[in-house]
TORBALUM-872921 format. One line per 8 residues: number of its first residue (from 1); their letters; for each residue x, y, z of C-alpha. Coordinates in steps of 0.2 Angstrom, whole numbers. Example, Ala and Ser with C-alpha at 12.3 -4.5 7.8 and 13.67 -1.06 7.14 Angstrom:
1> AS> 62 -22 39; 68 -5 36
This chain:
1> XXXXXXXX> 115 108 303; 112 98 287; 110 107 272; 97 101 257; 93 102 240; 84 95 230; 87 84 214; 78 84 198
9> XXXXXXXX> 74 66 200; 66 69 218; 82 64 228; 89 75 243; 106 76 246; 111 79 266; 125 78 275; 129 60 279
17> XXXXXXXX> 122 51 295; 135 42 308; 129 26 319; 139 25 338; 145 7 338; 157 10 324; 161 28 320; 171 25 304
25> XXXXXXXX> 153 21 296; 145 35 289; 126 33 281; 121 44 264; 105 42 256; 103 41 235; 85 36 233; 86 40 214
33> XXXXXXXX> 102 30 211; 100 17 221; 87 2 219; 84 -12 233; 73 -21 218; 87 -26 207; 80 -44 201; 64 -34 191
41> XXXXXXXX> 75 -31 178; 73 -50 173; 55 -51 173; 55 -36 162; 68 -44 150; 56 -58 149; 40 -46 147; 50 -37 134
49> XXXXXXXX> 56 -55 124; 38 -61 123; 29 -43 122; 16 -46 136; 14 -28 144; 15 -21 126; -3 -28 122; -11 -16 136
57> XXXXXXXX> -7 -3 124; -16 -11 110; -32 -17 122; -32 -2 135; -40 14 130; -34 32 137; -47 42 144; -38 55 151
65> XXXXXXXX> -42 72 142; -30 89 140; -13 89 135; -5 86 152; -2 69 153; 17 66 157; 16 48 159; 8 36 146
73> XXXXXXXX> -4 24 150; 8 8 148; 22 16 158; 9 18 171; 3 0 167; 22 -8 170; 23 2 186; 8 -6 191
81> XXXXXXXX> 13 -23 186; 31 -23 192; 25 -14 206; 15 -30 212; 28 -41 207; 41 -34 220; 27 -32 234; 21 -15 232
89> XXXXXXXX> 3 -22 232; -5 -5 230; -1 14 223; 6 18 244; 23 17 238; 22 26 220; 31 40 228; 45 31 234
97> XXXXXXXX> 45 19 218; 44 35 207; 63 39 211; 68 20 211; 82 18 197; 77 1 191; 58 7 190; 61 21 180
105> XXXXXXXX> 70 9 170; 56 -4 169; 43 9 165; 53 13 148; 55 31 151; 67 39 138; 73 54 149; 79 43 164
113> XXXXXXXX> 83 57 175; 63 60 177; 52 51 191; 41 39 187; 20 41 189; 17 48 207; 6 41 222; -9 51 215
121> XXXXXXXX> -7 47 196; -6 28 199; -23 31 211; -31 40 195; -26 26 183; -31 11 192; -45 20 200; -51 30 186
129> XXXXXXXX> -44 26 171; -43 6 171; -60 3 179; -69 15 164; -76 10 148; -74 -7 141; -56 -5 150; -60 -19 164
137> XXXXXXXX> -66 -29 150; -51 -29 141; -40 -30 158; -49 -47 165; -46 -53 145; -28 -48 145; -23 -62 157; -30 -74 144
145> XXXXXXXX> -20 -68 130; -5 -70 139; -8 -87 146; -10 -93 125; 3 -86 122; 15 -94 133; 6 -110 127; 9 -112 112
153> XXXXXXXX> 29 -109 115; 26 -125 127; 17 -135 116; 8 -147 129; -1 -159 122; -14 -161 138; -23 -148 147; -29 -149 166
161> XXXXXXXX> -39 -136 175; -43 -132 190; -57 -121 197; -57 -115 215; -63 -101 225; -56 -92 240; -60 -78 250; -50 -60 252
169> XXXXXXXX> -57 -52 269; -59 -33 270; -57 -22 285; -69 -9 279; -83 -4 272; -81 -10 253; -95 -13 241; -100 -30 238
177> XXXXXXXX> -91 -36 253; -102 -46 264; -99 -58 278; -96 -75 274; -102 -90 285; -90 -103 278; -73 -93 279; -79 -84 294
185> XXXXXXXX> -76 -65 291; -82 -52 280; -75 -53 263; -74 -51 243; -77 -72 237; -66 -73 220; -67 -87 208; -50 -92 199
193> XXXXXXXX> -45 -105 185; -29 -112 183; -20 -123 171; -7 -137 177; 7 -126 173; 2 -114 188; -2 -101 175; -20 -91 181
201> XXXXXXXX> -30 -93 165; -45 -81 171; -52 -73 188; -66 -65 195; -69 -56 209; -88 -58 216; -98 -52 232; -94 -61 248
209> XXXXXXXX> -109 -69 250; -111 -81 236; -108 -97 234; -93 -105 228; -97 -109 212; -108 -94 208; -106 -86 191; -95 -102 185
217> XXXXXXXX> -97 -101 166; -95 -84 164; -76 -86 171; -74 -104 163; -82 -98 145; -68 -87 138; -55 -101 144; -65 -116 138
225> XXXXXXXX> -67 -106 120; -49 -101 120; -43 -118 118; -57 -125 107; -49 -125 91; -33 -128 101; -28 -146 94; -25 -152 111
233> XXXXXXXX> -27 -170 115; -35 -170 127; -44 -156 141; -49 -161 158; -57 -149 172; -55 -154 191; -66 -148 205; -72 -149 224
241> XXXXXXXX> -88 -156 229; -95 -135 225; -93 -137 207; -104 -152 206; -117 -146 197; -127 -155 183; -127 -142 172; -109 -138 172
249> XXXXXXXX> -106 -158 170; -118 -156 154; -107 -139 148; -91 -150 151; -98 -163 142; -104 -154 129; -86 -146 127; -78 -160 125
257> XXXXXXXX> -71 -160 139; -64 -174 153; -68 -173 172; -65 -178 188; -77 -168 201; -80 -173 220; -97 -178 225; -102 -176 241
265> XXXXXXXX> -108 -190 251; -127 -197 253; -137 -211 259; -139 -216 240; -120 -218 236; -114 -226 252; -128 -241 250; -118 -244 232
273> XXXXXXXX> -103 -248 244; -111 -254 262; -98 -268 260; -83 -259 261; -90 -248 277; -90 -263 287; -75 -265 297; -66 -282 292
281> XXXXXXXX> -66 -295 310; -50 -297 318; -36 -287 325; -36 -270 316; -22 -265 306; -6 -253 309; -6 -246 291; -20 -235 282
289> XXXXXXXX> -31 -248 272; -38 -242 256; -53 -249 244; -61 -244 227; -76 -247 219; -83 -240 204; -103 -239 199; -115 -231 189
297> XXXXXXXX> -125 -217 196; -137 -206 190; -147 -192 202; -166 -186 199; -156 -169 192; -143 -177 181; -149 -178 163; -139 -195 162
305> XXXXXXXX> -130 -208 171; -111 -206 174; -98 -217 184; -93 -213 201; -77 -219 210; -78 -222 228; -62 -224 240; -62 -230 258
313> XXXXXXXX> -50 -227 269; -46 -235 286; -34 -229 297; -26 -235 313; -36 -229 329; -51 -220 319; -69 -230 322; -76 -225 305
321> XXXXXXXX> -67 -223 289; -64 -208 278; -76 -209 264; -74 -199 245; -83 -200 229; -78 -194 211; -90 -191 197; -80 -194 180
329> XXXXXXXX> -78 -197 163; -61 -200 164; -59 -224 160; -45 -224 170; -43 -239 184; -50 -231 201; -34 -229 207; -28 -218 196
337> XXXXXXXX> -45 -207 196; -41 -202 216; -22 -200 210; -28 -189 194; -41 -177 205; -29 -175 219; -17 -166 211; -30 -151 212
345> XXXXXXXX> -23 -149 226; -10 -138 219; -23 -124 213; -26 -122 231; -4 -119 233; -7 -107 220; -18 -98 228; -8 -95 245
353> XXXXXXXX> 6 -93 234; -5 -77 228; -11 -73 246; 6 -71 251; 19 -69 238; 8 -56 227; -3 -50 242; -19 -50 230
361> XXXXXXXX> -31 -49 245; -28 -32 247; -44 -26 240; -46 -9 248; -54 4 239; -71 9 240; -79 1 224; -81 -15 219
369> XXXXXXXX> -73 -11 200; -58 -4 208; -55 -19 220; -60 -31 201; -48 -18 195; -35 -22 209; -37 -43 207; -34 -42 188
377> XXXXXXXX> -18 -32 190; -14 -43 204; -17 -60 193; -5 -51 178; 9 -50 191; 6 -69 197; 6 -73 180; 23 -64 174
385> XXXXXXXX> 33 -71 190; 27 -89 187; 30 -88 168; 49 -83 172; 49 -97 187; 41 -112 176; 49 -109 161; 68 -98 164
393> XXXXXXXX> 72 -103 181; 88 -116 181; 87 -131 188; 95 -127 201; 83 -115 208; 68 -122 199; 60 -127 215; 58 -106 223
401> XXXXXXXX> 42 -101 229; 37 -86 222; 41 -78 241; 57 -86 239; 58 -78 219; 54 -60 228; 65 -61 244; 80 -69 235
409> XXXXXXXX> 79 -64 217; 70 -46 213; 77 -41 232; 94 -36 226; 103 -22 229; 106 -10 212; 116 8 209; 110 17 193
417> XXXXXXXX> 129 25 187; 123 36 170; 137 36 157; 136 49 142; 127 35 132; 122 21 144; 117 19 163; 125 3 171
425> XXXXXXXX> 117 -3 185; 129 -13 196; 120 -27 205; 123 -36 223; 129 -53 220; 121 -64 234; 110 -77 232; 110 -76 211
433> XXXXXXXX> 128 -74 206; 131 -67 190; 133 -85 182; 111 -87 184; 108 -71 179; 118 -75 161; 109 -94 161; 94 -85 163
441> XXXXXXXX> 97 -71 152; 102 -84 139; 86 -95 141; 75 -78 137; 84 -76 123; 80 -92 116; 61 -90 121; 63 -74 111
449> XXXXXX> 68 -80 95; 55 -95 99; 41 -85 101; 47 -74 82; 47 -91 74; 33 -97 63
């Protein structure tokens, strides 16, 4: 019979397990000194270098009361972030993450040998301490200040966004969900904003029933005034045929800033180009055949006219051609328009990359501002990985997913050995040798003393 006790970190010690197909191997389990999230010490060298989680403390607020509280508010903030980071999309696996080695490490504890926040503190915190007050205020806005941040250590001269919605189905009985005719399924239907970089500049989760571009300024007005004394050259937005709205063309404009926004297709703009619908007489081609034109248009709602690029498409086999339209401001040939707004294409990899990398459709709980509360700690944790993958990643790996960044970086095998005045955590060597991790320990350095400099 096994005997067991308990440790003070939460870990049991048994006598050892045995598995029949090779008797020599015997199993023992040391959940508080072994880690199988090794990579998170990276992302937390890089959150440490350019002080990122260390703003919660100065925007969130602690509204917890009495003199018990044993965790504070930015250790359980980390937990929540890392957390997310290394898949633990919700506070399920606090328990087991309370014990972990490397988390109790990231959370910045000074007595290492206690457990992190539990299952039911990390439920209070992002259920009732993070959705209070002006707390989800200050969260939604935290994602903004971490996104300037990193812009001004890389300096681009250009700014490209792109604004997209998608939908996170729920299996429940959420407020605000709703069934959704265009997705098919009952869901929450956020609005994000992302830069060229990848980086999420702002996020909003709404009811599932709205349309795609509902509630668009308030999400695009704290990213539009972030960068208007920003010195940048020049600002573009790109959008699908949702966002094409007069009075967001009119806010752009007003703005100062450059778009290419899909228009979708009627009687009116396809007269403008009737001699490019007509198939050309003789034997049909075996390659795609493309053809431009550019015109000026102006609809009854527009409050004046603007240029529109059309593009037609003929492919081998098909009767009709593939038709699009772009309403710009961008003088580019028209070419260069179609090449220009189909690289929004990427927001829409970004967003899967969210789905399943970061798992940020996992909107469960009950109210609506604990499922806004859930998104906004979800978009944090994209954030922090893509920061370390566009800008500390070598160029030998530069090309990894964020799945790939999960399953082959923050997947690594850790043992915590605790020394009278360090703790050395030893780290499996498998798909990032120790030659990355000092490259990339040495390029955070550098972003460190970049970010210090006037």
């Amino acid at each position: 019979m096994s005997v067991i006790r308990g440790s003070s970190t939460g870990e049991s010690v048994s006598a050892h397990l045995r598995v029949n197909f090779d008797r020599r191997l015997k199993l023992q389990f040391h959940g508080a000194k072994l880690s199988s999230d090794g990579g998170l010490l990276l992302f937390r060298e890089l959150d440490d270098a350019l002080g990122l989680t260390q703003m919660a403390s100065w925007e969130l607020r602690d509204n917890r009361t009495g003199k018990n509280s044993r965790h504070q508010l930015l250790a359980m903030f980390r937990q929540s972030v890392f957390g997310r980071i290394a898949g633990y999309e919700d506070v399920n696996d606090a328990g087991r993450l309370a014990r972990d080695p490397v988390m109790r490490a990231i959370t910045g504890r000074k007595d290492f040998d206690r457990p992190a926040a539990s299952e039911s503190q990390m439920g209070r915190f992002e259920t009732g301490t993070l959705p209070s007050g002006k707390n989800l205020t200050a969260l939604s806005n935290l994602n903004g200040k971490w996104v300037g941040r990193i812009q001004r250590l890389r300096k681009s001269p250009n700014l490209i966004l792109d604004i997209d919605s998608s939908e996170s189905p729920v299996h429940g009985e959420q407020e605000a969900s709703a069934y959704n005719g265009h997705f098919g399924c009952s869901c929450y239907h956020p609005l994000f904003v992302f830069n060229q970089h990848g980086d999420l500049e702002h996020c909003a989760l709404r009811p599932g029933n709205v349309h795609s571009a509902h509630n668009w300024q308030a999400v695009l007005d704290p990213v539009i005034k972030r960068y208007r004394w920003s010195g940048l050259w020049r600002k573009y937005l790109r959008g699908d045929a949702a966002f094409a709205i007069p009075e967001l063309f009119d806010y752009l404009e007003a703005n100062e800033f450059g778009y290419a926004i899909r228009l979708r297709a009627n009687k009116v703009l396809e007269r403008r180009i009737a001699h490019l619908l007509k198939r050309r007489p003789g034997r049909p081609s075996t390659s795609v055949e493309r053809h431009y034109a550019k015109f000026t248009y102006q609809a009854k709602s527009w409050s004046n006219p603007r240029r529109v690029v059309a593009k037609v498409e003929w492919h081998p086999g098909e009767l009709f051609p593939r038709v699009g339209f772009v309403v710009t401001t961008l003088t580019v040939p028209n070419e260069r328009v179609f090449e220009f707004y189909n690289r929004r294409g990427t927001a829409e990899q970004y967003i899967k990359e969210g789905k399943y990398a970061l798992k940020w459709t996992r909107l469960s709980c009950k109210s609506f501002k604990a499922n806004e509360v859930r998104l906004q700690l979800h978009a944090l944790a994209y954030n922090l990985a893509n920061f370390l993958r566009t800008l500390v990643l070598p160029n030998s790996i530069v090309d990894w997913s964020l799945t790939s960044l999960r399953d082959r970086m923050i997947k690594i095998g850790a043992k915590a050995i605790r020394h009278a005045r360090s703790i050395t955590l030893q780290l499996a060597e498998v798909a990032v040798p120790r030659d990355l991790w000092a490259q990339m320990l040495a390029t955070i350095a550098g972003l460190k003393a970049k970010a210090r400099s006037p």
